[in-house]
N, C-alpha and C positions, 0 to 999 in steps of 0.2 A: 322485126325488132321489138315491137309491142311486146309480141308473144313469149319472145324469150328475157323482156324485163320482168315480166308476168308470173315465167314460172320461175326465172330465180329469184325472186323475192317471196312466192311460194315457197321455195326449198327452203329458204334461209327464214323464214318463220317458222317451219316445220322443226329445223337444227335446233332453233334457238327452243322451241316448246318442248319438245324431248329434253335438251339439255335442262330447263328448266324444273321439269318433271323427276331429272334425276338427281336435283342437288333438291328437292323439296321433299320428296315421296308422298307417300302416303302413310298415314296409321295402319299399323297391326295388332289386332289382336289375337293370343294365343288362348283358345278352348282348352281345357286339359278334362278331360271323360274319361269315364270307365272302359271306354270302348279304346280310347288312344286321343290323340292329339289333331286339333284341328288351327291350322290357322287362319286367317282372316285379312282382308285389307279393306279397306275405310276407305270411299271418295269423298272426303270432307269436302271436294269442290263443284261438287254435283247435288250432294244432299247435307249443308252445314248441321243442317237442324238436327237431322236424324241421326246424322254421326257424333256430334255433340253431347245429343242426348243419351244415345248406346252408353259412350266414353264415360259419362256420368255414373251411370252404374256400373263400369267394370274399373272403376275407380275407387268405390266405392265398396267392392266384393260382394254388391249386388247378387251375380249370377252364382255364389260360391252353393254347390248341392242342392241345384237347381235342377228339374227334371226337362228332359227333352220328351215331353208329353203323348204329342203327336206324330204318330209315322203312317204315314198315307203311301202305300207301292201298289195296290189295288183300286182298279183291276189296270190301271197304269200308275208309273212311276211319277208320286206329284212331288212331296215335299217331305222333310224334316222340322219340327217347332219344337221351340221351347223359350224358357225363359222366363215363366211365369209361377212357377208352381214348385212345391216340396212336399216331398213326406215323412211323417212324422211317424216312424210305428207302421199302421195299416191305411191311416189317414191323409189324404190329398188335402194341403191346404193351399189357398192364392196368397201369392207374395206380396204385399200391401207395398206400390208403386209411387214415383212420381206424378204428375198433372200432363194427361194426355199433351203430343204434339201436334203437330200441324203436318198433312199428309205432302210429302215432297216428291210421287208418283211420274209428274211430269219434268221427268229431268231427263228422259233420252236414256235412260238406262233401264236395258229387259230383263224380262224375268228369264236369265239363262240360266242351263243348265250351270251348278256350284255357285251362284250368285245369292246374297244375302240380302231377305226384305224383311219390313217390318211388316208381325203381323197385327189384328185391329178387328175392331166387331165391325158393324154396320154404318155407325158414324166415319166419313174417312177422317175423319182427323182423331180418331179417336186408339191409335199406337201410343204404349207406352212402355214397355219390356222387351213383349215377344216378338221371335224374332222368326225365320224363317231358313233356310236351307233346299233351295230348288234340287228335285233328282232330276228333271231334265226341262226340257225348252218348253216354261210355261207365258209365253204369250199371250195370253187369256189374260194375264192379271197386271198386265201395261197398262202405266196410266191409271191403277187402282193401286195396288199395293207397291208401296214405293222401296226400290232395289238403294241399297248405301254402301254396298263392298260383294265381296266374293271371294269363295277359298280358294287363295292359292299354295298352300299343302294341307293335306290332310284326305283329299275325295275319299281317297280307299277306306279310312274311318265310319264317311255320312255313307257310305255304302255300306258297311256294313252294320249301323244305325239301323238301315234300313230293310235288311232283312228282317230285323229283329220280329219275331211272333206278336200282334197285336189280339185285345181284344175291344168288345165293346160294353162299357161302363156308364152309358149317359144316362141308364136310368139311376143310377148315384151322382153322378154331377154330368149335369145336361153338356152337351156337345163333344163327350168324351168316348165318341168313336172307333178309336182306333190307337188306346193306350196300352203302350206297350207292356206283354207281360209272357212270362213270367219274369223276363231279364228287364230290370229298370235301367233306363236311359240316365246319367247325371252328369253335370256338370261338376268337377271338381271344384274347378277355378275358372275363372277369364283371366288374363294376364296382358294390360299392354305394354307391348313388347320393350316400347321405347316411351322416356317422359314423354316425349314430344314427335318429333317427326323423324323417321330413318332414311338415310342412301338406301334408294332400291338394288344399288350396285353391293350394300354391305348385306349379300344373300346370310354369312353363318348369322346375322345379328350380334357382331359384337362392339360396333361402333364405331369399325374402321373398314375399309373397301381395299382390299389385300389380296394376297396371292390365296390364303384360302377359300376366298370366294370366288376368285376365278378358278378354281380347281372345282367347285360345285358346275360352274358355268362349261367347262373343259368336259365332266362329266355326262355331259347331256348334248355336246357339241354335232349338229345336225342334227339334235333329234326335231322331232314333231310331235304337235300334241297338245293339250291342255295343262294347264297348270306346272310348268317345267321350271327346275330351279334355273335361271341363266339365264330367263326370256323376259328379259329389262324393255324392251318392247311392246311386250304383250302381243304378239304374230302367229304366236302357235308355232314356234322356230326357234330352234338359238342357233344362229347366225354369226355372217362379220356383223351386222350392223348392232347386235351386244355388245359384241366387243368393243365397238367404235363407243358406245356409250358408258362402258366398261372403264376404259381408258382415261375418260372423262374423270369419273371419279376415283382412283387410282390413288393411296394412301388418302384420301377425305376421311374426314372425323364426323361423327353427330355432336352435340352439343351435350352429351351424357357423356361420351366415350372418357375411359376412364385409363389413364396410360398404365404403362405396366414401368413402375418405376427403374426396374433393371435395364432396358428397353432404353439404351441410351441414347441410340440413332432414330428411334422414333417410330419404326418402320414395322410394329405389330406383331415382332417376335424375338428373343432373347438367344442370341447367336453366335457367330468369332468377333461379326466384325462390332456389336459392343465389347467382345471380348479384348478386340483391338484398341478401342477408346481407352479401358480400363487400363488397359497394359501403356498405353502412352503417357500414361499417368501415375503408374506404378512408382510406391513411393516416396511420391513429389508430396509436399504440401499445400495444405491447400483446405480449407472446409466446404468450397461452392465448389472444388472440380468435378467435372464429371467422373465418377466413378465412385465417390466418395460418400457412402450409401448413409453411413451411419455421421458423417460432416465431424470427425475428429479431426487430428491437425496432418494425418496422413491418409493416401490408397493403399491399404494394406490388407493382409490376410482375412480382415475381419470384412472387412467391404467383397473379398471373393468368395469365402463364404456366404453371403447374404445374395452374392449375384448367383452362384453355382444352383439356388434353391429354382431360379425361372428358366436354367438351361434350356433350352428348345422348347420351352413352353410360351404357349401364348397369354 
């Protein structure tokens, strides 16, 4: 009897930690490069400091034609950096930073493969930009270099970062090994995605957790793998048990989500059945009715024109 108080009170910690995980998320932030688009997720509750401080500068457009300096595949596959650096013309200059952090290393989170650390000279606490990009399972730098997120879209990008042609330049500025050339690495932008925090359930990012999103998750239904759109779990699966957390969040809103004022039923897309609303309304007077886009003293022709513009648009 023990044993089975034991593990259902396990389960039902576990339900409630998932569930809790999907109604809070994580931060993301969206890389935009030359190369293509990479995105990012944040454990602000593994590494506050580090995530904080990242957000700071991509707040800020800190990272905006920033160089991804360092690409390290020789003679194995270590890492992608950047974050620190611009060029001006022919000239590399350093990007004049924040007040180093406090190294957050020991939070249980490894240097894997797609996983995002901060990088730092010899002092550990001495991170303040750059950042890092694992290409595969580095180990070695647990418990040193502290991990705060990981991509999950984009790999195909940092791989192809990573082939990029490097040379070596340290005799112009010392530790510069392996900068890439002739094709420059940059940052366009950083972008985060959401003010605040997103449903891991709203995959397209628009602010609501909808049928579109389960059609990203439908998309990839049994597959395997890393970094899958649909894998609300994080298993390397998308499964029922997505779906189960799916469900959970099923028309949820963020706190940004911005409604689509035609969108009369609320439900993330401009359709019949507002078209039904409107039509029960047709008419009638009324300034607060729904349907009543423009709040004259009727729903009339000019309110269907104004609806007709979000037909099946989201």
């Amino acid at each position: 009897m023990g044993v089975k108080k034991v593990s259902v009170f396990a389960f039902l910690m576990t339900f409630l930690f998932l569930q809790a995980v999907c109604l809070a998320g994580y931060p993301r932030v969206l890389l935009k490069t030359n190369f293509g688009d990479i995105t990012m997720e944040l454990y602000n509750d593994k590494a506050p400091i580090t995530v904080e401080n990242f957000l700071q500068y991509v707040r800020t457009d800190f990272y905006t034609d920033l160089l991804f300096h360092r690409v390290v595949i020789n003679p194995n596959d270590f890492m992608i950096q950047g974050g620190g650096y611009y060029l001006d013309g022919y000239v590399i200059y350093e990007q004049i930073t924040n007040a180093p952090i406090k190294n957050e290393s020991y939070n249980n989170l490894s240097n894997r493969t797609g996983t995002v650390a901060m990088a730092r000279g010899d002092d550990p606490n001495s991170a303040t930009s750059q950042f890092y990009i694992n290409l595969k399972d580095n180990n070695s730098l647990d418990k040193k270099y502290c991990v705060f997120g990981k991509v999950i879209s984009g790999m195909n990008v940092v791989d192809a970062i990573a082939l990029t042609p490097v040379i070596d330049i340290s005799y112009i500025i010392p530790g510069f090994t392996h900068f890439p050339d002739p094709n420059r690495v940059i940052i366009n932008q950083a972008i985060l995605l959401t003010p605040g925090y997103w449903l891991p359930c709203d995959i397209g990012n628009d602010g609501i957790a909808d049928f579109r999103d389960f059609a990203y998750l439908a998309a990839n239904w049994k597959k395997t793998g890393g970094n899958l759109w649909g894998d609300l779990n994080q298993n390397s699966a998308v499964d029922a048990n997505d779906v189960n957390l799916f469900h959970q969040d099923w028309l949820k809103k963020t706190a940004w989500y911005k409604p689509i004022e035609q969108d009369l039923n609320n439900d993330g897309l401009v359709n019949f059945r507002d078209f039904a609303i409107l039509s029960d309304n047709w008419q009638q007077p009324g300034r607060r009715l729904p349907g009543n886009f423009n709040q004259d003293l009727y729903v009339d022709e000019y309110d269907l024109m104004f609806f007709a513009e979000k037909w099946l648009n989201p």
